[in-house]
C-alpha positions as CSV (number, residue, x, y, z in Angstrom):
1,X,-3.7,23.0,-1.0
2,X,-4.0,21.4,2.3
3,X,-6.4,18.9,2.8
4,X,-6.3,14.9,1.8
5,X,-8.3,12.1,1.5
6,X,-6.9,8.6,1.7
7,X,-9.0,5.5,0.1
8,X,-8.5,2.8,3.1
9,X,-12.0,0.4,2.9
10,X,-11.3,-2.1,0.6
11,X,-11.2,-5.1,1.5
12,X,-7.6,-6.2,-0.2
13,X,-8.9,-9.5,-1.6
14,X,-6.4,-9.7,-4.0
15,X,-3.5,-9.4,-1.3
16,X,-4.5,-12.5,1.3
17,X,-3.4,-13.8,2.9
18,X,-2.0,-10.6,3.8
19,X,-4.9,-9.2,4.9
20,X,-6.8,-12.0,6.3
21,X,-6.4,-10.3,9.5
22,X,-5.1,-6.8,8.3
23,X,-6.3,-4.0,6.2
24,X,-4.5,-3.5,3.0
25,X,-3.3,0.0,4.4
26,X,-1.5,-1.6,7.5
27,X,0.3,-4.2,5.5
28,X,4.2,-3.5,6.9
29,X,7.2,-2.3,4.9
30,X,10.0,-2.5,7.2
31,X,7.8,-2.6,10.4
32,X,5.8,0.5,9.2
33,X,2.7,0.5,7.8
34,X,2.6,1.2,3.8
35,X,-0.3,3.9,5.2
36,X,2.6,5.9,7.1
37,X,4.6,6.0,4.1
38,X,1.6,8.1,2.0
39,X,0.7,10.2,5.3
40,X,4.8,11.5,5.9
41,X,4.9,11.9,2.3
42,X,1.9,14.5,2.5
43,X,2.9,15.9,5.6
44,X,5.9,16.8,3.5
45,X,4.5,18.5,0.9
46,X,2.1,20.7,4.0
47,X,-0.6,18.6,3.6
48,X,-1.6,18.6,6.7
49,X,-5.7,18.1,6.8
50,X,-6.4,14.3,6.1
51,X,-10.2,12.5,5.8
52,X,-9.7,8.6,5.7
53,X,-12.7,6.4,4.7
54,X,-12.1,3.2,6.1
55,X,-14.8,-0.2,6.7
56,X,-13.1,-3.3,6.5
57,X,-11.0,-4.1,10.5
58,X,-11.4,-0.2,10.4
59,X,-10.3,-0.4,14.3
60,X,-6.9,-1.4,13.4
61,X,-6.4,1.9,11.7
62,X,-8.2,4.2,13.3
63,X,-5.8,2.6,16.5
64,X,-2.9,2.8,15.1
65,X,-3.0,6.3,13.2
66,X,-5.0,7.7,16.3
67,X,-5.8,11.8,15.4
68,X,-2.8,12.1,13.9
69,X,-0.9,14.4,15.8
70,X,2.6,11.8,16.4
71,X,2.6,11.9,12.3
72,X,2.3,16.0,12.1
73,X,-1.3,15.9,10.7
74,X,-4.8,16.0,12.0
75,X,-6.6,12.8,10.6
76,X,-10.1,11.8,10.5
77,X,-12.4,9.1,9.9
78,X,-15.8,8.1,7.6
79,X,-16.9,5.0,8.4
80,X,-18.9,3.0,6.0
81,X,-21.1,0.8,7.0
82,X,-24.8,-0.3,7.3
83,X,-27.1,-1.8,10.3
84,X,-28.6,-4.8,9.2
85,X,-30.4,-7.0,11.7
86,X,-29.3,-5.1,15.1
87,X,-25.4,-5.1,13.9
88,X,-23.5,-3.2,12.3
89,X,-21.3,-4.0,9.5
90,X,-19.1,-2.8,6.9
91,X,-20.3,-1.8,3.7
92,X,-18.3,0.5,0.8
93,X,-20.0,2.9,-0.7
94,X,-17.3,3.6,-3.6
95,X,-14.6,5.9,-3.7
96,X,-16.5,8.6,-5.5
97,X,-19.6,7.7,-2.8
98,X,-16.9,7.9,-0.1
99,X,-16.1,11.6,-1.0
100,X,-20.0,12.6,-1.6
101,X,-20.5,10.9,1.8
102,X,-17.4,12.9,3.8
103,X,-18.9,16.3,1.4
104,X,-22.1,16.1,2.8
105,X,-21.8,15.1,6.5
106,X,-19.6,18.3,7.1
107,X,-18.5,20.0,3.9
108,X,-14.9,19.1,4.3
109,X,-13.5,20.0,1.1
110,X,-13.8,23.7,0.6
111,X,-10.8,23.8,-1.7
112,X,-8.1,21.5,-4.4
113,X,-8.1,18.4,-2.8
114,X,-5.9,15.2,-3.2
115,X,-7.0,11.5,-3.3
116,X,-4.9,8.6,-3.0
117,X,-5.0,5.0,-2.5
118,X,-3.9,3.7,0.9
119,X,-1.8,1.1,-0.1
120,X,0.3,2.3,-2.3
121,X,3.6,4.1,-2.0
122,X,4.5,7.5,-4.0
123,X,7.2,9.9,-3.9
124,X,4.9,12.4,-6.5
125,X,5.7,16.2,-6.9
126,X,2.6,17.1,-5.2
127,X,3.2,20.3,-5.7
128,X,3.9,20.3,-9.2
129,X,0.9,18.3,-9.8
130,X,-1.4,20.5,-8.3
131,X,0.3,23.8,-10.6
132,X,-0.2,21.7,-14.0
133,X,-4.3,20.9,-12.4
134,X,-4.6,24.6,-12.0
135,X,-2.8,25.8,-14.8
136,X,-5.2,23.6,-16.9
137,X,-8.0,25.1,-15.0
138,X,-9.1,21.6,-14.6
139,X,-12.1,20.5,-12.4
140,X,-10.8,16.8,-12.2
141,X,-7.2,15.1,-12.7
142,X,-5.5,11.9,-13.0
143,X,-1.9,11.4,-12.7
144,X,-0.5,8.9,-15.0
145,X,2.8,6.9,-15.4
146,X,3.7,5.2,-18.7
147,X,4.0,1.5,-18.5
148,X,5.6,-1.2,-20.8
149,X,2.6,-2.1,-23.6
150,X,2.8,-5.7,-22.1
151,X,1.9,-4.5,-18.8
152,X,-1.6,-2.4,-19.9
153,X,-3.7,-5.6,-18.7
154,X,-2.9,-5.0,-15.3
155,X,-3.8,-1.5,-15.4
156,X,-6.7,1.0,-15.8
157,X,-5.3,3.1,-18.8
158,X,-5.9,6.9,-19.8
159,X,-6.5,7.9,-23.1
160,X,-5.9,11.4,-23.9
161,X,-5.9,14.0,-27.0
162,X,-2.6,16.5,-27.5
163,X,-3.6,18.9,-24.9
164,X,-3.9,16.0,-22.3
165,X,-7.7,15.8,-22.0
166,X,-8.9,13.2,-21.8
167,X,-11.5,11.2,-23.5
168,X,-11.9,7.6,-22.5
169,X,-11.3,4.7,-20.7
170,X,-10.2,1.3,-21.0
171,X,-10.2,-1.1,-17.8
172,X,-7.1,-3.3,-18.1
173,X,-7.1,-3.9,-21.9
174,X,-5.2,-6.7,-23.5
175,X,-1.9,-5.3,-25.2
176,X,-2.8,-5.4,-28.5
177,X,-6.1,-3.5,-27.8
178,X,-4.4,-0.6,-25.4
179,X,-5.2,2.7,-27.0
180,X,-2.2,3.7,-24.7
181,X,0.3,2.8,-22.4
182,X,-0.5,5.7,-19.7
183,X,-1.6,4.0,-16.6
184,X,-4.0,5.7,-13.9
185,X,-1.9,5.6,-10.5
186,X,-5.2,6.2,-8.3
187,X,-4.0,9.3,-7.4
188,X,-6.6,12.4,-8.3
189,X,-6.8,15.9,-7.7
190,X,-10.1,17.5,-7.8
191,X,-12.1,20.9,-7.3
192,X,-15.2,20.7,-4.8
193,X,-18.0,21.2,-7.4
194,X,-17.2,17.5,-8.8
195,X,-18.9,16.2,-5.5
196,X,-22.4,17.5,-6.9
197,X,-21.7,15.2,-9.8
198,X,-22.1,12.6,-7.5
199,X,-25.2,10.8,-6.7
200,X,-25.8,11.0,-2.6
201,X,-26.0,7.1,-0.6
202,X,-25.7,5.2,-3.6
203,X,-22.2,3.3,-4.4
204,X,-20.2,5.5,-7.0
205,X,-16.2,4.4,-8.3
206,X,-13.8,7.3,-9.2
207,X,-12.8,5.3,-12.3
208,X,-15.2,3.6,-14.0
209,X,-18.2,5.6,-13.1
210,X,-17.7,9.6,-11.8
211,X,-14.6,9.9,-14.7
212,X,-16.6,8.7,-17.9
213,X,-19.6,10.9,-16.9
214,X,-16.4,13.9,-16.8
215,X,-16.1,13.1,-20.5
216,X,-19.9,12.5,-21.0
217,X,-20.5,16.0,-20.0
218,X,-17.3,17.9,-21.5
219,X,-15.7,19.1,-18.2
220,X,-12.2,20.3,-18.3
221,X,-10.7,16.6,-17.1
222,X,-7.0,16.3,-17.5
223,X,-4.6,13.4,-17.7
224,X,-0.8,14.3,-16.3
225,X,2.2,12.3,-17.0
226,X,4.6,12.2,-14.6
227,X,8.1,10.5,-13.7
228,X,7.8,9.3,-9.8
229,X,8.1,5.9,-7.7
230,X,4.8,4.6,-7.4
231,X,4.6,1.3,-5.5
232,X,1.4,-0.4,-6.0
233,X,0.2,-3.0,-3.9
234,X,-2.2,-4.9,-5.7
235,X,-1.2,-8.7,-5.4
236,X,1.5,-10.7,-3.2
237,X,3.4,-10.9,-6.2
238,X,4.1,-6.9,-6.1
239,X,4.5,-7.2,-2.6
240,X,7.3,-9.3,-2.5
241,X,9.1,-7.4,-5.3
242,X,8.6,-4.3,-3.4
243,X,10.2,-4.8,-0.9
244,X,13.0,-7.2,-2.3
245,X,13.1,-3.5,-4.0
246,X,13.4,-1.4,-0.6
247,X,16.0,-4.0,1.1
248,X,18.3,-3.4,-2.0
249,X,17.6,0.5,-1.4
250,X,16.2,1.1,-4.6
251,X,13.1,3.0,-3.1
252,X,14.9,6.2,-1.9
253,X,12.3,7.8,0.5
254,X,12.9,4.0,2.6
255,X,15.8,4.1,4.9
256,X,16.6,0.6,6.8
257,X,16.2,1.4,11.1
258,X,18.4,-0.4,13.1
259,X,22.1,-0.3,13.3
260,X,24.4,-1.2,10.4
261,X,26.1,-3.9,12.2
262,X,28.1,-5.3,9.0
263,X,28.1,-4.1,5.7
264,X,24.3,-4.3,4.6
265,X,23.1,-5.9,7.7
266,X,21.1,-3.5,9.8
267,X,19.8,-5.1,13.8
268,X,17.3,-3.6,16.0
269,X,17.8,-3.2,19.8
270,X,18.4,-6.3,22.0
271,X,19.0,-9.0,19.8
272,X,20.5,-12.1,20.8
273,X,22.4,-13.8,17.4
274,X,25.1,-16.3,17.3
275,X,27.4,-14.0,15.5
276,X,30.2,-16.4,15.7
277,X,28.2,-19.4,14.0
278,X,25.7,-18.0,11.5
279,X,26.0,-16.6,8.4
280,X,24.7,-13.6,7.2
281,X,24.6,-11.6,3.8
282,X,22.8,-8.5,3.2
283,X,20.8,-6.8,2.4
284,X,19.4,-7.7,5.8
285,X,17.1,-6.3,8.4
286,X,16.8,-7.9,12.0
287,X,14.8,-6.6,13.7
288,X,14.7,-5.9,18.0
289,X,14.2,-9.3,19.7
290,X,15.2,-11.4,17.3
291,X,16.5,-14.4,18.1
292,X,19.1,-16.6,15.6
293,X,20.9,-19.9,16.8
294,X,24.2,-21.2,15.9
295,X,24.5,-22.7,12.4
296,X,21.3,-20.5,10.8
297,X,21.8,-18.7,7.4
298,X,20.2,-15.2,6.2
299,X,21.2,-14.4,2.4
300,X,19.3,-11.2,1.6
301,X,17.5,-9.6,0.5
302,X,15.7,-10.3,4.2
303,X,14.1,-8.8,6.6
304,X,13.6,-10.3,9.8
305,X,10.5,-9.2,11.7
306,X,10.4,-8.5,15.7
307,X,10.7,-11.0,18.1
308,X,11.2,-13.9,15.7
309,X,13.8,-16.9,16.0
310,X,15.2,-18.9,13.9
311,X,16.2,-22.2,15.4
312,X,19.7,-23.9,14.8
313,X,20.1,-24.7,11.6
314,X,17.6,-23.1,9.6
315,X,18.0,-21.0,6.4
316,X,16.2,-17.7,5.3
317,X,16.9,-17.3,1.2
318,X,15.7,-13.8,-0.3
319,X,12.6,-13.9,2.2
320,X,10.3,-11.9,4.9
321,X,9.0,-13.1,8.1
322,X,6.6,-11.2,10.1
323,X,6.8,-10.1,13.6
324,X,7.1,-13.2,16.4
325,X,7.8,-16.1,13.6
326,X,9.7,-19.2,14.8
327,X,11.2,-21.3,12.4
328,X,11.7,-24.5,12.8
329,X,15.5,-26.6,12.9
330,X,17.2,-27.1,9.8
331,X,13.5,-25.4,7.9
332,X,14.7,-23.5,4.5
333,X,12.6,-20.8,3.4
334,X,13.1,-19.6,0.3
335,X,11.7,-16.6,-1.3
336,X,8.6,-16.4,1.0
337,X,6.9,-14.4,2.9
338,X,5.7,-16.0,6.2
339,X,4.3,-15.3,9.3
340,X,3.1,-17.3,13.0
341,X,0.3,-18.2,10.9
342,X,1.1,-18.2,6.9
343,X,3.9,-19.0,4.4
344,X,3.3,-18.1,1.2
345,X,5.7,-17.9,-1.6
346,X,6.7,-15.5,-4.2
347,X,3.5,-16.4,-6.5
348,X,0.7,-16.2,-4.1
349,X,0.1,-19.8,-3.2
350,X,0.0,-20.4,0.6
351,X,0.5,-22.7,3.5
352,X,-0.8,-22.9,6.7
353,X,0.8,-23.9,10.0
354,X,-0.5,-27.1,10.6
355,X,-0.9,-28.4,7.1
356,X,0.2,-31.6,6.9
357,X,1.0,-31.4,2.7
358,X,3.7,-29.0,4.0
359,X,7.3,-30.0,4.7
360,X,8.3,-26.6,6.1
361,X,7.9,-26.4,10.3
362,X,7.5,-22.7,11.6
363,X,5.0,-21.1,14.1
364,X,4.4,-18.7,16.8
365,X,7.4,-17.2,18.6
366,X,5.6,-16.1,21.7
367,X,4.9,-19.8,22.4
């Protein structure tokens, strides 16, 4: 199996302000997009033909990723969208309308294909995923991952008879209700002949509409449980965790760049920091640029983003600032995540430079 296809339109709602200015597949891990992550990861496995559907600031991916060629892949892009009054806008047709949409512009997928999410991170056995599917003889698959009974309200879940076929849905069910605790990772496998299941220029989901009519009509449709990191991205919350979770290195597929400068403290190139007068205690990551004045403090977990500075005085506790973010003298930030424009803590409520119901003082770098 060689070819791909990577679910980046969405709009990330659930992630701002994250994405108020950035697609939920460019949201940065370390510097790197969480996109990069999923594309190396199927490079690895020889996956080397990728489709991305993309809408929403579909320009900043299409920039960054380019054809593909630095990453070892070719890459290419279905854009969604509509013209409505002279303009053109974004518009998603669905993840099952997506792949219908790629299918019938040029027939792309002539073989076993993958799908994945583009903002999540997964170190899955492709390979051994794509054995079980045809072992199975399967048409359709969804891999799984068993979560804590407490945690089915967060999920889609997967229920399945002995032989791992399954036979219905339930869309983040309360605990007590969960018919069981296998949760759908939004990563699928699938044989071509499922596209003619799906209706043409019409928005059509994966989950909650092409998989129940799999069921509906009998087709050989197969849950797999697997054991593998997945990293989802689906609120601030799990962002933060994530990668409180890398900078411990916890997620084994993540090394820290930089130099290790000090035990647990990794620095990028050309950084000017008070070494002599500041404290620091990893796990940190500094990144190149960075600038840190005498009397600051950086207890890790942190990570440090280009070209920031933290003016004398000030205190970074268990937190994450984004490229070119200046923080103010004596500021403490605390288990945030906060960029030129944003802070916003570890439960999703945010501030804005400039608000005045804000004690904290931070801004742009470059100014």
């Amino acid at each position: 199996m060689a070819k791909a296809l990577i679910l980046a339109a969405g709009q990330g709602t659930r992630v701002r302000p994250l994405t108020k200015h950035t697609p939920k597949p460019m949201v940065p891990i370390l510097g790197k997009p969480v996109m990069e992550y999923l594309i190396d990861h199927l490079a690895n496995y020889g996956v080397k033909e990728i489709m991305v559907n993309v809408a929403f600031m579909h320009w900043k991916i299409e920039n960054y990723f380019g054809d593909g060629r630095r990453f070892g892949v070719e890459l290419g892009y279905s854009y969604e969208g509509v013209r409505e009054h002279g303009e053109v806008v974004c518009k998603p047709v669905g993840s099952a309308g997506g792949m219908r949409k790629i299918q019938d512009f040029g027939g792309f997928f002539d073989d076993t294909f993958i799908v994945l999410c583009g903002d999540a991170i997964v170190d899955l056995d492709i390979k051994a995923a794509v054995f079980e599917h045809k072992t199975k003889g399967a048409i359709a698959s969804v891999v799984t991952l068993d979560v804590p009974r407490e945690e089915t309200k967060n999920y889609g879940i997967v229920v399945t008879d002995e032989s791992g076929r399954v036979t219905s849905f339930q869309e983040k069910p309360k605990p007590e209700d969960a018919k069981s605790t296998a949760a759908s990772t939004g990563i699928y496998i699938f044989e071509p002949e499922v596209l003619d299941l799906i209706p043409p220029n019409v928005e059509f989901d994966i989950g909650s509409q092409l998989f129940p009519l799999l069921v509906e009509k009998g087709l050989p449709f197969f849950a797999q449980k697997r054991f593998f990191n997945w990293i989802d991205i689906g609120r601030v919350t799990d962002y933060y965790s994530v990668l409180m979770r890398v900078l411990r290195g916890e997620v084994a597929q993540m090394d820290m760049p930089g130099k290790e400068c000090a035990p647990g403290v990794w620095v990028g190139l050309n950084t000017s920091i008070a070494w002599d007068s500041v404290q620091i205690v990893g796990p940190v990551y500094i990144g190149s640029g960075v600038r840190i004045d005498p009397g600051c403090s950086v207890i890790g977990p942190a990570w440090i983003g280009h070209g920031s500075h933290l003016r004398p005085g000030s205190k970074v506790i268990r937190s994450v600032l984004f490229e070119y973010t200046r923080l103010g003298e004596d500021m403490v930030f605390d288990e945030v995540i906060a960029s030129p424009q944003y802070c916003v803590d570890r439960n999703g409520e945010t501030k804005y430079v400039g608000d005045d119901s804000c004690t904290l003082r931070w801004g742009d770098a470059r100014a």
